[in-house]
C-alpha angles and dihedrals in degrees: 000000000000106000113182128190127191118219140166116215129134092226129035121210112190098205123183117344139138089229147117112226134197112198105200129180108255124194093218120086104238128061117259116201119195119191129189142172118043108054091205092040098042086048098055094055101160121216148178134134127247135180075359100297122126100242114207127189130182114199117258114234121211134198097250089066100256130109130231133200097195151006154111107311119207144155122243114179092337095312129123114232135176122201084351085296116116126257112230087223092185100078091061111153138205133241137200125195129185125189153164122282107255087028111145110235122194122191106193113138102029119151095187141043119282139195129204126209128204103316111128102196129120115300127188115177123200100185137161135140105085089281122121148232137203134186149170126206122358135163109225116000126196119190129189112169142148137147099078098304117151116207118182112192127186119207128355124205105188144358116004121194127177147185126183137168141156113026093329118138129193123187116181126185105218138352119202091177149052107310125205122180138176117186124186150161097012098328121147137203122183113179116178111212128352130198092185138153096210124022114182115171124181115191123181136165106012099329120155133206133179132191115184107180142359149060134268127175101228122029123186115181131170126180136183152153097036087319115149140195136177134197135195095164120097119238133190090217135026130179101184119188127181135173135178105014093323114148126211116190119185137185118210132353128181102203132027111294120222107240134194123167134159146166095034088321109154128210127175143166138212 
């Protein structure tokens, strides 16, 4: 079964569904939202708006045979659950959604990979569960992932921040804009090139950033507890911090960076 809705909002939220999503650019001024898969599932699409974002629910199937609208979602041997009670993982759906360029597109309950076109609009991720997210061009993106999830993101024009733990990984192509990151407990955070005004990273526990390229007039970074990052970018300015056994590599600096380190931490230059 294929069900489509038509709807007109400035921002989309994509709460809690089984689903994998794909979000693509339309020409047209309203949202158009395509589901497929499941009859019983595609035909109870849930909606309101909120802080003045179209909300949009799928029900959840488990595999009792009853359906569920929200919960607490975890993975027990490899297994979805929702409120301890097994997801039925087979009737995944999938879900289209067309919408207009600029528009503002929150992923925040998805249980499924998704992928984002050409929008470039504002994106802010909330991901976890091992599943996985790509995307091309955004304005400002906020990430905030952990559990295993993997989110690739193209260019960014404006303001990144990112948070990422336990086993998490974000790679993203460009940032023209401020950039925050935290990075723990195995998260990791690989950006390719920056041209970016502030730049303030924090790695712990095994975290792990890479900047490959680029340059970026102030630069704070503090690492600790085997914690590691590592940046090929050049700064004005730098303030490097490390503690128990953390390690700092930078580039290029072009005046005299402000250093602390302590317990085995390492910081070099150059």
């Amino acid at each position: 079964m294929s069900a489509i809705y038509n709807f007109v909002a400035d921002q989309i939220s994509i709460m809690l569904m089984l689903a994998d999503v794909s979000i693509q650019p339309s020409f047209g001024p309203g949202i158009v939202v395509e589901a497929s898969g499941d009859d019983y599932i595609c035909s109870k699409i849930k909606t309101k708006i909120e802080d003045e974002s179209l909300q949009i629910s799928f029900p959840i199937p488990l595999i009792n045979g009853k359906y569920v609208t929200s919960g607490v979602v975890n993975k027990n041997n490899n297994h979805l659950t929702i409120n301890d009670d097994w997801i039925d993982e087979n009737r995944k759906i999938s879900v289209t959604i067309h919408v207009p360029q600029k528009t503002g597109v929150n992923i925040l309950k998805l249980l499924g990979d998704s992928t984002i076109g050409s929008i470039s609009g504002p994106l802010k991720i909330n991901g976890a569960m091992g599943f996985k997210m790509t995307s091309v061009d955004m304005a400002e993106c906020q990430v905030n992932i952990s559990s295993g999830f993997k989110a690739s993101l193209g260019s960014v024009f404006g303001c990144l921040r990112i948070v990422t733990s336990s086993g998490s990984s974000v790679d993203v192509s460009s940032v023209i804009g401020d950039i925050k990151i935290d990075a723990s407990s195995g998260g990791k955070v690989k950006i390719t090139e920056i041209a970016s005004k502030d730049v303030d990273i924090n790695s712990s526990a095994n975290g792990q950033v890479e900047i490959s390229n680029g340059v970026c007039l102030t630069l704070s970074a503090s690492v600790s507890a085997g914690a590691k990052v590592e940046l090929g970018c050049s700064t004005s300015e730098a303030d490097l911090k490390g503690s128990s056994g953390g390690k700092i590599h930078l580039y290029k600096c072009h005046t005299t960076p402000k250093i602390s380190k302590s317990s085995g931490a390492v910081i070099t230059i150059g």
